[in-house]
C-alpha positions as CSV (number, residue, x, y, z in Angstrom):
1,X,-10.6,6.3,32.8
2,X,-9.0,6.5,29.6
3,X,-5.0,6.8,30.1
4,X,-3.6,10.1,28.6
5,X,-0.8,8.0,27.5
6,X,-0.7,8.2,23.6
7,X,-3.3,10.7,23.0
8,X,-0.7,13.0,22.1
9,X,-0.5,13.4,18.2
10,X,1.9,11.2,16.4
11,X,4.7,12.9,14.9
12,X,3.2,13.0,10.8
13,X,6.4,11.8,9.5
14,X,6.9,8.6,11.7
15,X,2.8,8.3,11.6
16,X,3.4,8.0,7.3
17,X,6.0,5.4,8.0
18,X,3.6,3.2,10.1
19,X,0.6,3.8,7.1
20,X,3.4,2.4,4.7
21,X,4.5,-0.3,6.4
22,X,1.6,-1.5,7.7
23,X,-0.4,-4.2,5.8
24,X,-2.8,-2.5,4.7
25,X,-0.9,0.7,3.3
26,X,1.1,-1.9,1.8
27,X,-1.4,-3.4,0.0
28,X,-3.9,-0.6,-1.6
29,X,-0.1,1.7,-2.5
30,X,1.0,-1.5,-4.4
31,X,-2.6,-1.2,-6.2
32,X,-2.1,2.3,-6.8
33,X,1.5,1.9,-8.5
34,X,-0.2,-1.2,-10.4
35,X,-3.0,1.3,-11.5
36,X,-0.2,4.3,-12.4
37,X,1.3,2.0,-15.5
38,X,4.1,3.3,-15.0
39,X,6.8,3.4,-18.4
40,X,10.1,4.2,-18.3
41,X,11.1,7.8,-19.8
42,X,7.7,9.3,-18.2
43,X,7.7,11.8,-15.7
44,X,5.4,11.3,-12.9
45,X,4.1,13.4,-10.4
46,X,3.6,13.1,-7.0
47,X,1.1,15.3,-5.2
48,X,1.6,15.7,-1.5
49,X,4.7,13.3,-1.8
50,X,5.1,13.7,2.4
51,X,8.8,12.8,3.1
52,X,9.3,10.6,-0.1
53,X,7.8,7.3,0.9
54,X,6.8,6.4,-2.2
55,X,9.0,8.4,-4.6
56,X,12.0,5.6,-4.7
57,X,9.6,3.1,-6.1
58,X,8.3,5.9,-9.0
59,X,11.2,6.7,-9.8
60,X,12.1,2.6,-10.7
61,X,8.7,2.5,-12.8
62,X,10.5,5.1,-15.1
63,X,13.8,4.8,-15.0
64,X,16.2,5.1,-16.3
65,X,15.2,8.0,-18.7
66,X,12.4,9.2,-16.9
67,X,12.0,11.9,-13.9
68,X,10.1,12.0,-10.8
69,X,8.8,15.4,-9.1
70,X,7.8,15.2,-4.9
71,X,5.8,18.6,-4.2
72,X,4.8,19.0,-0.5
73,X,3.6,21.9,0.8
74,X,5.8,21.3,3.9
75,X,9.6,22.4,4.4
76,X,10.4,19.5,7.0
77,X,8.7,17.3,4.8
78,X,10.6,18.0,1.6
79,X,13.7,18.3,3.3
80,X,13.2,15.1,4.6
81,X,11.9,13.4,1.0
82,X,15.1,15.0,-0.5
83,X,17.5,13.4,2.2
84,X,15.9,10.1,1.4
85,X,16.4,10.1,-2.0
86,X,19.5,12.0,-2.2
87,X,21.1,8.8,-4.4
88,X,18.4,9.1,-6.6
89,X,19.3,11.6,-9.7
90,X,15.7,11.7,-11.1
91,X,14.2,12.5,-8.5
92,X,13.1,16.5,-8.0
93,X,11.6,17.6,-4.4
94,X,9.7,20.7,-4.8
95,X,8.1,23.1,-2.4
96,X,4.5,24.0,-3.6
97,X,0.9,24.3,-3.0
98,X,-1.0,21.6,-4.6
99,X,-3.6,24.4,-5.5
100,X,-1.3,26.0,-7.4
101,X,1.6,23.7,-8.4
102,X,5.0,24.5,-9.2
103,X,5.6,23.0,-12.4
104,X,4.9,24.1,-16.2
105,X,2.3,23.6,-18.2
106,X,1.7,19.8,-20.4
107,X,4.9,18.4,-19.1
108,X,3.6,15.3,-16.7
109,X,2.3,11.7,-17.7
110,X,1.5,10.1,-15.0
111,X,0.3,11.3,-11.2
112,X,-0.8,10.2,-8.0
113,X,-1.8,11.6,-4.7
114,X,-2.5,9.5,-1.8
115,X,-4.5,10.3,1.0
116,X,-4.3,14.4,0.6
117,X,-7.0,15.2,-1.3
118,X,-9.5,14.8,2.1
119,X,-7.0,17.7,4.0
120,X,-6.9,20.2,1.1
121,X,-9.3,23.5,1.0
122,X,-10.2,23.0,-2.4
123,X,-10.4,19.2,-4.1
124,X,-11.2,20.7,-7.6
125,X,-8.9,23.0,-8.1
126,X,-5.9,20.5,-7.3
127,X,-7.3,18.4,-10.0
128,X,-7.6,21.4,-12.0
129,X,-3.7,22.2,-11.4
130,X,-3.2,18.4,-12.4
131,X,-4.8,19.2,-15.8
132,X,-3.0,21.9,-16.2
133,X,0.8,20.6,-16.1
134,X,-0.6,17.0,-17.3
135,X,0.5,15.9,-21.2
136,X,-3.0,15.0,-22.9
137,X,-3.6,11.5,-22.3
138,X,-1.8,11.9,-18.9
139,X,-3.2,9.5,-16.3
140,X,-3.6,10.3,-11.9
141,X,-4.4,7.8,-9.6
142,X,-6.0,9.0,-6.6
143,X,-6.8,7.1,-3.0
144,X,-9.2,8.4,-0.3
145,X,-10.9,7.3,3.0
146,X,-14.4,8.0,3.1
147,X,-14.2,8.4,6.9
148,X,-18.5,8.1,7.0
149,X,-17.6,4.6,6.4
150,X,-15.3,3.9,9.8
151,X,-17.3,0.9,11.2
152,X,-15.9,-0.7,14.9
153,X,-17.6,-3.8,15.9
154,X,-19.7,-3.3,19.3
155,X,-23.2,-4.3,20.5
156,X,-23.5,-0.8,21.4
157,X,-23.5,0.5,17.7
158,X,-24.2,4.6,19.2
159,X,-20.6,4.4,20.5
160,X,-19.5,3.5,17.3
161,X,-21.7,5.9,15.5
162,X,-20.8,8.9,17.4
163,X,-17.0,8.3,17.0
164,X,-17.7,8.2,13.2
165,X,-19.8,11.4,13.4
166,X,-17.2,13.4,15.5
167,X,-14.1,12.7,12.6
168,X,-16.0,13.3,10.0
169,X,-17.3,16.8,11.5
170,X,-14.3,17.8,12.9
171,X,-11.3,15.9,12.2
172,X,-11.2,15.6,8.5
173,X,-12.1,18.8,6.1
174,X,-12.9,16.4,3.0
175,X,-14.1,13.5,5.2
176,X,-16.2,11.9,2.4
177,X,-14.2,12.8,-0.6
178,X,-13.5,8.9,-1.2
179,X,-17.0,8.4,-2.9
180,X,-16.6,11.7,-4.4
181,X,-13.7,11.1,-6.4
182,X,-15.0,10.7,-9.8
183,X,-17.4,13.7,-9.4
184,X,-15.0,16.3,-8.8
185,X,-12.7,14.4,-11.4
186,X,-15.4,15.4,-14.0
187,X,-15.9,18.8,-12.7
188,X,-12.1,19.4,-12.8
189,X,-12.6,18.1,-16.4
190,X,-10.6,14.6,-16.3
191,X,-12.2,11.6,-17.7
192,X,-13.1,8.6,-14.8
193,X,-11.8,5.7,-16.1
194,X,-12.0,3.0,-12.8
195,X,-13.1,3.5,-9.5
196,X,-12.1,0.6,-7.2
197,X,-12.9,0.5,-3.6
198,X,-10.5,-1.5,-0.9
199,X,-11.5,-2.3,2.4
200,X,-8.6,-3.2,5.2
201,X,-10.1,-4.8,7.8
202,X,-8.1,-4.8,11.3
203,X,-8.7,-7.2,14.2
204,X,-6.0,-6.2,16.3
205,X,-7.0,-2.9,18.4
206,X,-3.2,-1.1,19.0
207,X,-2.8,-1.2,15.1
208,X,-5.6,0.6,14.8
209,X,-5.4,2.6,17.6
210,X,-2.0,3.2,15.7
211,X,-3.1,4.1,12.7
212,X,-6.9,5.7,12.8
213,X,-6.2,7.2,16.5
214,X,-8.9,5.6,17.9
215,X,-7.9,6.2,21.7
216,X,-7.3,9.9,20.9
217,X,-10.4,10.8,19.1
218,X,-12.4,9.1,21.2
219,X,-11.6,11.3,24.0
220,X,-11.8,14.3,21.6
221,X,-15.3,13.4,20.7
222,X,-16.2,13.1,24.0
223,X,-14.7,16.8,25.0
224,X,-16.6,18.1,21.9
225,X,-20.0,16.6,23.2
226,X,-20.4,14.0,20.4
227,X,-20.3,11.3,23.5
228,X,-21.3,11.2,26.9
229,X,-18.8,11.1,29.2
230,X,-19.4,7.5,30.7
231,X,-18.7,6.2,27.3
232,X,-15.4,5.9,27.9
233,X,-16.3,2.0,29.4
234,X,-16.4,1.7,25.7
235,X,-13.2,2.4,24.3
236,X,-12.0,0.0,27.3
237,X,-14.4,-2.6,26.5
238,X,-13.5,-2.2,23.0
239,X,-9.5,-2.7,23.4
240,X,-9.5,-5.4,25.5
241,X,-12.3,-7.6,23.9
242,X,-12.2,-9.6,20.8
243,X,-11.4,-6.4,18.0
244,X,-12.9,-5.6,14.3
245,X,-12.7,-2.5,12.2
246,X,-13.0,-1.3,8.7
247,X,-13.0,1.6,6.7
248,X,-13.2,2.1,2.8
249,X,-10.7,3.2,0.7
250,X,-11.7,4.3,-2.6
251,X,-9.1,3.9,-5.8
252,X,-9.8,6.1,-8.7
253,X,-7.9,6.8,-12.1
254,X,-8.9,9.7,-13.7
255,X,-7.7,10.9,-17.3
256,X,-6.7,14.1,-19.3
257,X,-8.8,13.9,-22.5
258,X,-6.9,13.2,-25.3
C-alpha cells in the first residue's frame, strides 16, 4: 500500500519556491525573462505574480526608471510578495482578479504570466484585460503545461495513461491550454509572434513526486475510478526502479498590434 505520508497538499507558497528552484523552473523562467526584452524605464506586468518570486529579477530588467506591478488574486500571497520585496521601491503588489485587472488602461509594456493561465475560468478574457491596460506594441510572454502531454516511463503504458487522463479531467481546469496559447492569443486579439515548446525531463522520482504530485494523484485517480485499485504495485514499482518523466511546456509571446 501506498503510504499516506505526503499526500497531503503542499503548502502553494513553499510548493512555488521548489518550481523556482528547481532545474527545470530555473531554466524555461530564465527563457521567459530572455523572451520579455526587458528595457529599462518600462513597466512590466506580472499576472498571477504568486508571492513575488519572480518580481526582483523584473524589476532589474527595468530599472532604474522603470516600475514593476505583482497582481494576485490572493491576500497571503500578496502580502507575502510585498514582504519580499519590501527594499524594492518599484515594485507595486496589487490585489486583483486577472479577469478584470486593477490597473488603467494603455499604461504596460511588457507582461508575463507563468503557469496561471491553465487555473483561470476564463483564458480569453485575461488576455483580453492584458490588451486592455497594454501600450500598443506592448509584448506578454506566457508559459503553460499541456498536462495531455505528462509521459512516465513504464512497460505498463495504461498506468501511465490513466494517471494522465485523471489530471487532465479533474485536476487542472485549462489542462491543455499550453498548445492553445496562440489560439486564444488571436481571439483575445494579440498578434503570435513565437511559440517555443521546453520539455524538462526528470529521472529522479521524489523530484517529481515533488513537483507534479505524482504519489498524491495517483491515489486520487484511483479513488475517482480512473485506476484499479491493485495498481498501486505501480506507483511502487515506479519509485523504486530506474525513473523517467516528461511533460511539455509551451512558451509563447504574443503582441498588442501596433
Amino acid at each position: 500500500m501506498i503510504e499516506t505520508a505526503g499526500l497531503t497538499p503542499p503548502d502553494p507558497i513553499i510548493y512555488l519556491d521548489q518550481v523556482a528552484a528547481s532545474v527545470p523552473g530555473r531554466a524555461y523562467k530564465q527563457q521567459m525573462l530572455a523572451m520579455l526584452d526587458l528595457r529599462p524605464g518600462q513597466t512590466v506586468l506580472d499576472i498571477g505574480c504568486g508571492p513575488g518570486t519572480d518580481l526582483a529579477e523584473l524589476a532589474a530588467g527595468v530599472a532604474p526608471t522603470g516600475s514593476v506591478i505583482g497582481v494576485d488574486h490572493n491576500p497571503v500571497m500578496a502580502e507575502q510578495a510585498r514582504a519580499r520585496l519590501a527594499g524594492q521601491p518599484i515594485v507595486d503588489i496589487r490585489i486583483g482578479d486577472a479577469h478584470s485587472l486593477p490597473i488603467d488602461d494603455h499604461s504596460v509594456d511588457r507582461a508575463r504570466t507563468d503557469r496561471v493561465l491553465q487555473h483561470v475560468a476564463d483564458p480569453v478574457q485575461v488576455l483580453a484585460e492584458f490588451r486592455r491596460v497594454a501600450r500598443p506594441g506592448a509584448k506578454i510572454v506566457m508559459a503553460e503545461p499541456d498536462w495531455d502531454t505528462l509521459l512516465i516511463d513504464h512497460d505498463n503504458l495504461a498506468m501511465s495513461r490513466g494517471l494522465t487522463r485523471f489530471i487532465t479531467m479533474e485536476v487542472i481546469r485549462n489542462a491543455t491550454i499550453g498548445r492553445s496559447l496562440a489560439r486564444l492569443s488571436t481571439q483575445a486579439g494579440l498578434i503570435t509572434r513565437c511559440v517555443v515548446t521546453t520539455t524538462p525531463v526528470l529521472q529522479d522520482f521524489e523530484t517529481a513526486d515533488q513537483l507534479w504530485g505524482l504519489r498524491r494523484n495517483f491515489v486520487r485517480a484511483i479513488n475517482a475510478g480512473y485506476l484499479d485499485r491493485g495498481a498501486e504495485r505501480w506507483i511502487e514499482e515506479v519509485g523504486s526502479m530506474p525513473f523517467l518523466a516528461s511533460v511539455t511546456i509551451f512558451l509563447v509571446v504574443a503582441e498588442v498590434p501596433a
